[in-house]
N, C-alpha and C positions, 0 to 999 in steps of 0.2 A: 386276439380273436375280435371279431370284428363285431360293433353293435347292432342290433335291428333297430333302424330308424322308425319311431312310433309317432311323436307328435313332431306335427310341422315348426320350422324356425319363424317365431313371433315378433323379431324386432331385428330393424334392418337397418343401418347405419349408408348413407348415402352425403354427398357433396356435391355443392354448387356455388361456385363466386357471383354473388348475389352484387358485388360492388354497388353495395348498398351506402355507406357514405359521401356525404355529397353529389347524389346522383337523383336521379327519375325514385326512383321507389322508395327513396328517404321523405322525400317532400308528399308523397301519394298517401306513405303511411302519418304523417304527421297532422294532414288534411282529414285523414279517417281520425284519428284523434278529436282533432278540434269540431268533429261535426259529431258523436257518438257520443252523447252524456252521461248515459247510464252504465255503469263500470258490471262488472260480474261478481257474482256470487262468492265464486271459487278461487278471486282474487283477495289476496290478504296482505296487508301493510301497503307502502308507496308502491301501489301494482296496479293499472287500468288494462283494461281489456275490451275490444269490440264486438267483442262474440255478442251482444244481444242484437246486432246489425249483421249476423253473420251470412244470410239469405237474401240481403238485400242488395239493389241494382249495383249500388256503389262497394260492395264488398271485392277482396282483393282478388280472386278468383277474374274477375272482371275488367280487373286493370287490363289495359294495355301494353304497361311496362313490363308483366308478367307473363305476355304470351308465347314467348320464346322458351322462357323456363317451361312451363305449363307441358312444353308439347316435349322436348326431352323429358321433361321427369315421367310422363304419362309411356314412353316405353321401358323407362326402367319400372314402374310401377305393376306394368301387365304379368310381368314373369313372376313378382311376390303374390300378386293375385291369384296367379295360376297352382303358387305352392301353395296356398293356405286353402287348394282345391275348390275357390268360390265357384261359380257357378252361372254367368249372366253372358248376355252377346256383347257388353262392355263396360268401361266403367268414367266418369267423370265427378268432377271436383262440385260439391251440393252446396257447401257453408265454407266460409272464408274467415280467420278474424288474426286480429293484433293483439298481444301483450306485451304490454313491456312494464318490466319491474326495475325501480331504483335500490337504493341500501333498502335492505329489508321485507324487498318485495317478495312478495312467494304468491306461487298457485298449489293450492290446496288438494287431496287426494279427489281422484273423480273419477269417471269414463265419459265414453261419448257415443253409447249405446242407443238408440240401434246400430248408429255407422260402423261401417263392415271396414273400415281403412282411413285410417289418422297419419297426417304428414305434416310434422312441428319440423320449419326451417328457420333454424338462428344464423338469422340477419346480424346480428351483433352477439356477442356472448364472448366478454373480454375474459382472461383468467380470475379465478374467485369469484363469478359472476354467480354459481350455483349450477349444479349440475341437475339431470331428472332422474328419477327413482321409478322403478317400477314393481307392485305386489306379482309375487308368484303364487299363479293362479289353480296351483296345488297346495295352497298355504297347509290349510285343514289336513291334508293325508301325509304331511310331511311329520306330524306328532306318532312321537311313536318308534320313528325311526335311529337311529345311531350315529345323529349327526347332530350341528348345531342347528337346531332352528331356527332360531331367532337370524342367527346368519344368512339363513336359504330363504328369507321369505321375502329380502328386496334385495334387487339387483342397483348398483348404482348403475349410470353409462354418463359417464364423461362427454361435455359437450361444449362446443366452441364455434365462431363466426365462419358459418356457412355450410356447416353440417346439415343433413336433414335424417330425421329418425320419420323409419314407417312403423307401424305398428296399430294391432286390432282395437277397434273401438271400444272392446267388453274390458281389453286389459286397464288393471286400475294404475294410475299414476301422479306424482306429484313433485316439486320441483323443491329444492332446497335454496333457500333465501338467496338473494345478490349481498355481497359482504363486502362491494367495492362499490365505489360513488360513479360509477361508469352503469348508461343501462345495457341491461339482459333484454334484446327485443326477438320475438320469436313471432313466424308466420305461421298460423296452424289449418291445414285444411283437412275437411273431414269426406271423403269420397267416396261415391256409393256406385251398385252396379246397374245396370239395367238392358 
């Protein structure tokens, strides 16, 4: 028998050959590094991140090297939009930033609330590099029932070079360490409507 579809699909699995090594957008993101002092919060062990530059002229959103990506991804983007029933005459990319974590580097649980649409694209992300987690956001109503909970309350998803996960800004998330001396560099942009 067939199920009645009740809540929208929250996390979207998507791909792009970023030919990020040796290229335009290796050296763009290296540049945002070395200009960006202030590391994040939500960043823990050998982990730097540009997110406190994320609104700014030079943020990656703004590249040049990324404008091609930018305008593909924004049609794949429109039809998740359209399932999660938002609501606006359109949508574009608000805040831009860089992570990248060595051995040990992790980003710690978060959201990115208000933003209505989060687009983390791993540029690099060699095997063992550490995958992301996500809390389900029925954690609390899931007690009670006849199942494991502890099992149902995070989703792993498996992630590698040049994937891009979409996913709501409320949803809570966080990364499991890099465990290989190779970095985990991730593009995250946070995309609003208007």
């Amino acid at each position: 028998m067939p199920a009645v579809k009740f809540l929208p699909d929250y996390i979207w699995k998507l791909n792009y050959d970023f030919q990020y090594e040796g290229g335009t957008l290796q050296y763009d993101v290296g540049c945002l590094l070395d200009k960006v002092k202030q590391n994040s919060e939500v960043e823990k062990g050998k982990a730097w991140s540009t997110a406190v530059a994320a609104r700014e002229s030079y943020a990656p959103h703004n590249w040049e090297c990324l404008q091609k990506f930018l305008n593909i991804l924004h049609q794949q983007l429109l039809p998740i939009w359209d399932h999660w029933e938002y609501h606006t005459m359109g949508i574009r990319p608000a805040e831009s930033w860089v992570n990248i974590h060595k051995r040990t580097g992790v980003t710690i649980e978060h959201i990115h609330s208000p933003c209505p649409m989060v687009v983390s694209c791993y540029l690099k992300a060699p095997p063992g590099s550490g995958n992301i987690y996500f809390r389900n956001p029925l954690e609390y109503h899931l007690f009670g029932t006849p199942q494991e909970v502890d099992l149902a309350i995070l989703r792993e998803v498996e992630v590698k070079t040049n994937d891009i996960l979409v996913f709501p800004g409320w949803l809570k998330h966080f990364t499991k360490p890099n465990e290989t001396d190779e970095d985990r560099i991730c593009l995250t942009l946070n995309y609003e409507g208007f």
